[in-house]
TIPALUM-960535 format. One record per residue (C-alpha): x, z, y; residue in one letter. Coordinates in pm, whole numbers, plus 32768, in hexadecimal, padded with zeros to 4 digits. Each point is the difference from the previous one (the first is absolute). Layout:
TIPALUM-960535
XZYA...
END
This chain:
TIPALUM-960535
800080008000X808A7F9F815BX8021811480F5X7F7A7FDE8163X81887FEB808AX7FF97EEA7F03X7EDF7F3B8056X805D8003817BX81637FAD8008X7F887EB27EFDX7ED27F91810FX80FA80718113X80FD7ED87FBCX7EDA7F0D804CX80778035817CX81457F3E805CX8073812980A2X7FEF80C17ED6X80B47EFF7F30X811C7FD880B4X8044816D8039X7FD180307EAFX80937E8D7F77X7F037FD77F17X7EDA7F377FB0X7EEC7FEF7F1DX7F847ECC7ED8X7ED080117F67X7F527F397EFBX80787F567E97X80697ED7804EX80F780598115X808981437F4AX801C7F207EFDX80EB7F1C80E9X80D8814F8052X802380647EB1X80997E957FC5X8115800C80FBX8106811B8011X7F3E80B08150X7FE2817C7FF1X7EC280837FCCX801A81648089X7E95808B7F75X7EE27F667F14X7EB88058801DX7EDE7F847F10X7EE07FFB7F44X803580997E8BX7F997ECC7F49X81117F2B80D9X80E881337FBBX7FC07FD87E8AX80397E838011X815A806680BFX807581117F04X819A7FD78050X7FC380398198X802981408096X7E5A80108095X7F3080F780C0X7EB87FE17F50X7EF480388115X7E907FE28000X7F257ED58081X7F7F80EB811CX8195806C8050X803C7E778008X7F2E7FC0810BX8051811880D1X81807F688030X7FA57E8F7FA7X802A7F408147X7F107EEB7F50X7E5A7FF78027X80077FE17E9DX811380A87F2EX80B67F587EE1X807F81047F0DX815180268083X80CA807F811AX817E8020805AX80C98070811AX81547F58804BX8137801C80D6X80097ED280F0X811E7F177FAAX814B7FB78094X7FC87F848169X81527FA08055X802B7EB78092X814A7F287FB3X7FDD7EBE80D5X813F7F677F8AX7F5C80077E7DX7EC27F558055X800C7EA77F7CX7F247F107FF2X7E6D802A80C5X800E8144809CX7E8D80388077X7FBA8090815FX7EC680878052X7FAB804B8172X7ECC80FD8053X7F497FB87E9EX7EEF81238029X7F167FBF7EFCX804380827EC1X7F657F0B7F2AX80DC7EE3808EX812680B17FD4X7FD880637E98X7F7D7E9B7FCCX814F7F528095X80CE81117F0EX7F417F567EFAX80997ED18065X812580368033X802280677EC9X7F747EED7F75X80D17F2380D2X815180A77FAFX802F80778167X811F81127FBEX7F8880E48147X7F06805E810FX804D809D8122X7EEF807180EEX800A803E8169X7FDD816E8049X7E997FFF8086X7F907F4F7EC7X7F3B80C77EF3X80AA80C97F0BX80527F777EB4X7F75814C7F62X7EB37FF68065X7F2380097EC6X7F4D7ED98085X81487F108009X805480927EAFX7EE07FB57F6BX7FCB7EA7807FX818A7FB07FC2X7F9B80157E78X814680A17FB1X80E87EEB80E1X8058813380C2X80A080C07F04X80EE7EB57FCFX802F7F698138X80C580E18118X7F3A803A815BX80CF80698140X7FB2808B8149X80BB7F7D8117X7FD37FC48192X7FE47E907FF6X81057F60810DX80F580EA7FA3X80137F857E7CX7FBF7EA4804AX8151804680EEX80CB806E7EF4X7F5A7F197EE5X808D7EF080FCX814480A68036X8052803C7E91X7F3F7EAD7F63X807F7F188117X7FB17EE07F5CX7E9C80417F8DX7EB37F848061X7F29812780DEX7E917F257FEDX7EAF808A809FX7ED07F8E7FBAX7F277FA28139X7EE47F23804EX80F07F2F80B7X811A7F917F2EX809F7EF77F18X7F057F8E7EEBX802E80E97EEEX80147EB77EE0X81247F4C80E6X80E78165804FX812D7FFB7F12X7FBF811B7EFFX80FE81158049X80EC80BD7EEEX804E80F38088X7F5680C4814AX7EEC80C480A4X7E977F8E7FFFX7F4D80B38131X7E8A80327FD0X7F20808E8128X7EAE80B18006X7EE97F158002X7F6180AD811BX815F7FF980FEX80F17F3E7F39X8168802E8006X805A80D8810EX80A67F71813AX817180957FE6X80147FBA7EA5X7FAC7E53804AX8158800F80C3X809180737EDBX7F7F7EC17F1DX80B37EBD7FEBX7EF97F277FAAX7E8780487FC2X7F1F7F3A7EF0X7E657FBC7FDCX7F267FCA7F11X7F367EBE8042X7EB1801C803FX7EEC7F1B7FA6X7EC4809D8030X7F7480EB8133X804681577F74X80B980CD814EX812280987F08X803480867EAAX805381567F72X8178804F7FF1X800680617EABX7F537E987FC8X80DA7F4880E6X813480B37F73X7F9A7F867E86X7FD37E798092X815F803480B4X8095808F7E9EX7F587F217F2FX807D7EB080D4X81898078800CX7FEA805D7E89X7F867E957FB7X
END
């Protein structure tokens, strides 16, 4: 049975300020424990239902009670199982990043974010690195929607200028491409090797001081009337095109 200290300090660590104070977050539900238990990332407590428990004899679980479950589950609908884990590394090492290095300016919405993780993953983009004021990786929401990506593909905070400054100090001779409304046609820009891809939030785009920083910006073409498309959308198309 969980105590009270217990049952707070797990439904605490759904606040970011919380998390990284304590440097933990939590993962709930089958299918992306199941992802963790794949990999070689520390799982620091398991908490489940005793039929998954049973089913999971050689782990080290908390059996807990349906009602227990929902009282830390950061989910409307629970799903069996809950762990808390240390946040990974977060140290940055520009002059190992090779190949597409993803930058993602002011990307508020969780959903997006977790969706271009996915992607990325998908892709074989080796890292992200956010801007600071973007949301954090950790939120329950980006886990969930990353489907497990995020436990594979490393996410970095940065101030924007000042790592696109050093990116283009250390990786002189790599591509630093934004992608605008105004740019070179997407389908007729030379796919890059090796460099940064800058998205920007839908609603503002990519933030003023960070455009000085780009060497050349690319656009999707457009063929219909729709105003602009989702990042995580556009940053798929842009993905999918240099991977072809």
């Amino acid at each position: 049975m969980l105590s009270k200290n217990q049952i707070k300090y797990i439904k605490d660590l759904s606040r970011k300020q919380v998390r990284m104070q304590e440097r933990k977050f939590v993962v709930e539900g089958e299918k992306l424990i199941a992802e963790l238990l794949q990999g070689d990332v520390f799982i620091e407590e398991l908490y489940a239902l005793e039929r998954w428990a049973e089913q999971h004899a050689e782990l080290d679980v908390t059996v807990i009670s349906e009602k227990e479950l929902s009282r830390i589950s950061q989910l409307k609908t629970p799903n069996k199982v809950l762990a808390v884990v240390p946040m990974f590394d977060d140290q940055l090492e520009i002059e190992s990043c090779s190949g597409l290095t993803l930058f993602l300016d002011r990307i508020n919405d969780p959903g997006n974010l977790g969706t271009i993780i996915r992607m990325a993953d998908w892709f074989g983009i080796g890292q992200i690195v956010c801007s600071e004021n973007s949301v954090d990786v950790y939120n329950s929401k980006v886990i969930q929607s990353s489907m497990g990506s995020a436990f594979r593909i490393p996410v970095y905070y940065r101030e924007g200028v000042s790592f696109l400054k050093e990116y283009a100090e250390v990786h002189s001779e790599y591509s630093i491409v934004g992608a605008a409304m105004s740019g070179k046609l997407l389908n007729e820009y030379p796919v890059p090797q090796n460099g940064v891809l800058v998205m920007g939030s839908e609603s503002h785009g990519i933030h003023p001081e960070i455009e000085k920083c780009l060497r050349e910006t690319v656009t999707i073409p457009r063929f219909g009337e729709a105003e602009s498309l989702n990042v995580a959308m556009a940053t798929g198309i842009i993905l999918w095109e240099w991977n072809r």
